[in-house]
Phi, psi and omega in degrees: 000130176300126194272207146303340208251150146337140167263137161300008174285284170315330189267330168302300182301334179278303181314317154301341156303284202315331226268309164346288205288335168339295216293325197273357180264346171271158197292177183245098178258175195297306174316288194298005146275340186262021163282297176319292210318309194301318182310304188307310179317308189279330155313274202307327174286321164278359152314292144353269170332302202295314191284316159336295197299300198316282190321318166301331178251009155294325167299271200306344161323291178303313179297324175307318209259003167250348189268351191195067149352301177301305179292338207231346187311298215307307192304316193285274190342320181283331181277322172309328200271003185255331194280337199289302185298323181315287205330299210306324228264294200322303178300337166301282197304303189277016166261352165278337173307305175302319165287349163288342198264284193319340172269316192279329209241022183024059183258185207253352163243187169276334172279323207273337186267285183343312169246004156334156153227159208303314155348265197296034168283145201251303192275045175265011187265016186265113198243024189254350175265346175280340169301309167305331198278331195288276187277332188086198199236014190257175193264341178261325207104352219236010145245026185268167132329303192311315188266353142294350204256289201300315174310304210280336167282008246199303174288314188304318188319289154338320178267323174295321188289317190280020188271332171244161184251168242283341181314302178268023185271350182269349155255016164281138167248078199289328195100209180036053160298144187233341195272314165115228349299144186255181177178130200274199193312327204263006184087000189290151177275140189219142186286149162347344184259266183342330205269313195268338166239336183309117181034037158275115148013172135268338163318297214284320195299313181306320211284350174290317192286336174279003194237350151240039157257315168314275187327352185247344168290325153321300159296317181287336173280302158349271174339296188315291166329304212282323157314343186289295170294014175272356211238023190282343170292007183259350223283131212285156171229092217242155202214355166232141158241136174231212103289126191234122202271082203250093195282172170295286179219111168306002188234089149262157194247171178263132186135322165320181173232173196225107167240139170209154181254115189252111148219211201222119176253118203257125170224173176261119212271338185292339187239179212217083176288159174275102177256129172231135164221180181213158196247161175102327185255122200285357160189158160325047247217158190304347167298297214272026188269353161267351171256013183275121176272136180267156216223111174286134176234187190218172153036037162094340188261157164215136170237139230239113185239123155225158192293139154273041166311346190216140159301115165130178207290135176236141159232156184220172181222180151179219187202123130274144180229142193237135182254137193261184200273348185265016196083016200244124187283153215216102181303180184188098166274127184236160164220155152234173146191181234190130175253150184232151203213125229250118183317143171224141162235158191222130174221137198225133171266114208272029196227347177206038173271064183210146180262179163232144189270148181083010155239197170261158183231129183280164017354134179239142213217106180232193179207129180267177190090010181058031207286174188288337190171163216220133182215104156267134172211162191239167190292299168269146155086219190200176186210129163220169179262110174238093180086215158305326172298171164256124173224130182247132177218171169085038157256158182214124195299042162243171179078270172273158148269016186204180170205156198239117171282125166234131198247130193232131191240155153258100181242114187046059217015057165224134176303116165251142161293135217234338231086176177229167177226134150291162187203117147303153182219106192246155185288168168248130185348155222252142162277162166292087177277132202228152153216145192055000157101054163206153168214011141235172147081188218261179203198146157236194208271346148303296082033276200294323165302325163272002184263354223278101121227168187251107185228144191290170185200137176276145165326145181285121180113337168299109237243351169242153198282109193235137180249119154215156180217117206305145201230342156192175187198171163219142198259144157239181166183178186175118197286187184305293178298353160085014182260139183224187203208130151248080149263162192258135198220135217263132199065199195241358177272125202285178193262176165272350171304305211287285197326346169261340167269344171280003188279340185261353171313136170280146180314141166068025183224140166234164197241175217216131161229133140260172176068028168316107165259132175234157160222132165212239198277013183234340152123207207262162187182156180262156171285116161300328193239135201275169221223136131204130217227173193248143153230155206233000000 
């Protein structure tokens, strides 16, 4: 708010008058035109300044008026209503600006005048179309441009003053004088429309229309403060100051930063604000305001305790209410949340961190902290979601011997990296080939005439359901005489030639199956270790 005394800002805006009207009483030689340019430029940079300044105290404006609406309303409207009149009076002023650059400097739109800069203007030393547009043809001005401008400032002044109230309106400086007294170069008396546009230049004419638009920013900051300061009685009187620790998140993973905002919070000790919350809910709102659990405090604080009965991401909303210094009880609304997470340990034997190729391998991937949803992806082959699992396939024994699983988490839609885990990648074992459910030791020929196929079985302990079926083999056998027999037989069922020869067998002779082709899910292969049984 403008006291008695001048802001150096006015006395900066004033002093560019004076330097102005100088200007305009000298011949317009290059200098006293690159003079103008410079004035105008520092008019437009403070223009500039002034909608910053303005916009910073409409925010602290807005905040009084969301913390206590009833009380700060009445004030907080009259500073709209200032802003409203400001805007309207500013925008008036650059659009006759514009259109005086767009007549004098004969360009073919109102955009073109827009974007011009005053520099590159080719007429801007021509004072005879901004005198027509201005002054008109009467002798005063007053069928001009000047004296719609001279109304409309005149009217604003009248509207703005009355926005305070009347006790400070006598320390309000709105600025704009329109009354004078004025004079021209010869001491002759002159009205305001004459004194300010009559044969000025176009340089001097913009740098006239910007220095009273800087006075009308001037004046809505003027106001604006002094409504700003009627509301300082509503303004809260607090009696403990604390220091306060507020972290981003009590849950970090390692490798994280642990961040909080210290800052120092003031409150009253004499009073007991009314805290209600709910859990679950991103705010408090009057359906749900009778299931809002309420909350006691003692000596201005309330303290807010909740259980971690369940796992996963938690949130609560509520309200505190507060009684204001005029008696007005005065809402607040807060919402958080808060994760909750089942101590865990992963303990992994770094000796059987493996996967096998060409078939799926489940894996289970979890994250504590409850994330919103889990993104693993592997170096090789591929992982889908299958049920709760993890399944990883599509390995293949060229290339790598290893594979690196990496995980990506969601916690209150922001991506976190969790790490990787490594995997060896192994074939998977040779099946067990039985005929008649043996793959040693004596067999007898009977048992084996009613059994003859040969079916694969996985080593005792492998824990995936692996299907394979011998796809050839070669049977042997060899007599008393050291005369032996190889046939080669296609599947897994003996032929009737081998049937017959083992029917013709002798006690104690044995037979041979080699070369064993199995085919299954990793796909076809020979058996390293051979079948050889006795009969009995």
């Amino acid at each position: 708010m403008a006291g008695y005394k001048e802001t150096p800002r006015q006395k900066m805006i004033g002093m560019m008058y004076l330097v102005l009207t100088a200007l305009l009483a000298l011949n317009v030689s290059k200098e006293i035109l690159d003079a103008f340019l410079v004035v105008n430029e520092s008019m437009e940079t403070t223009n500039e300044n002034f909608t910053k300044k303005l916009d910073n105290t409409y925010s602290k404006f807005k905040i009084q008026y969301q913390l206590n609406p009833n009380k700060v309303g009445p004030y907080w409207d009259k500073a709209q209503q200032a802003h409203i009149l400001s805007d309207k009076l500013a925008r008036y002023i650059d659009s006759i600006k514009f259109v005086v650059i767009m007549r004098t400097d004969k360009l073919a739109t109102y955009e073109d005048a827009k974007k011009l800069n005053l520099r590159n203007a080719k007429r801007k030393d021509n004072y005879d179309t901004p005198t027509r547009y201005f002054i008109g043809s009467s002798t005063d001005g007053s069928s001009g441009e000047s004296r719609i401008l001279k109304t409309k400032i005149e009217a604003y002044k009248k509207q703005m003053i009355e926005l305070v109230d009347p006790k400070f309106r006598s320390t309000i400086k709105l600025g704009m004088d329109t009354e004078g007294p004025f004079y021209d170069k010869d001491g002759n008396k002159q009205n305001w429309e004459m004194h300010n546009f009559y044969r000025t230049i176009l340089a001097a004419t913009v740098t006239i229309l910007n220095k009273t638009k800087a006075e009308v920013y001037n004046a809505e900051f003027d106001v604006v403060n002094n409504l700003f300061s009627s509301i300082d009685a509503l303004n809260f009187k607090f009696d403990k100051i604390q220091a306060k620790v507020i972290p981003r998140s009590s849950y970090i993973f390692l490798g994280e930063e642990y961040q909080a905002e210290i800052l120092v919070g003031a409150y009253d000790t004499k009073q007991n604000p009314n805290v209600r919350y709910i859990l679950g809910s991103d705010t408090l709102t009057p359906g749900n305001y009778r299931n809002a659990t309420p909350i006691e405090g003692s000596n201005g604080l309330v303290v807010l305790k909740l259980s971690g009965s369940s796992e996963g991401l938690k949130k609560f909303a509520g309200l505190i209410k507060v009684v204001s210094p005029l008696g007005d009880t005065m809402t607040f609304h807060f919402k958080d949340e808060y994760i909750v997470a089942r101590p865990a340990i992963t303990i992994s034997p770094s000796k059987m961190n493996v996967f096998y190729i060409g078939v799926d391998n489940p894996v289970d991937i979890s994250v504590p902290g409850g994330p919103e949803r889990i993104t693993p992806t592997i170096s090789v082959g591929s992982i889908r979601a299958e049920g709760k699992e993890w399944i990883v396939s599509n390995l293949t024994a060229t290339g790598t011997r290893e594979a690196i699983i990496s995980v990506n988490a969601v916690f209150s839609g922001k991506t976190k990296s969790m790490g990787s885990y490594k995997f060896r990648l192994k074939t998977v074992p040779d099946p067990i080939i039985k005929i008649a459910g043996k793959n040693e030791g004596f067999i007898s020929k009977s048992l084996l005439l009613a059994s003859p196929m040969l079916i694969p079985e996985m080593p005792a302990g492998f824990d995936f359901d692996l299907r394979y079926n011998v796809t050839s083999f070669i049977f042997s056998t060899s007599t008393s005489a050291g005369e032996g027999s190889d046939v080669k037989v296609q599947g897994n069922r003996l032929t009737p030639e081998i049937l017959k020869t083992i029917t013709n067998a002798r006690r104690g002779q044995r037979i041979w199956f080699d070369d064993i082709y199995v085919k299954g899910p990793d796909g076809g292969r020979k058996i390293n270790a051979s079948l050889s049984l006795k009969l009995n």
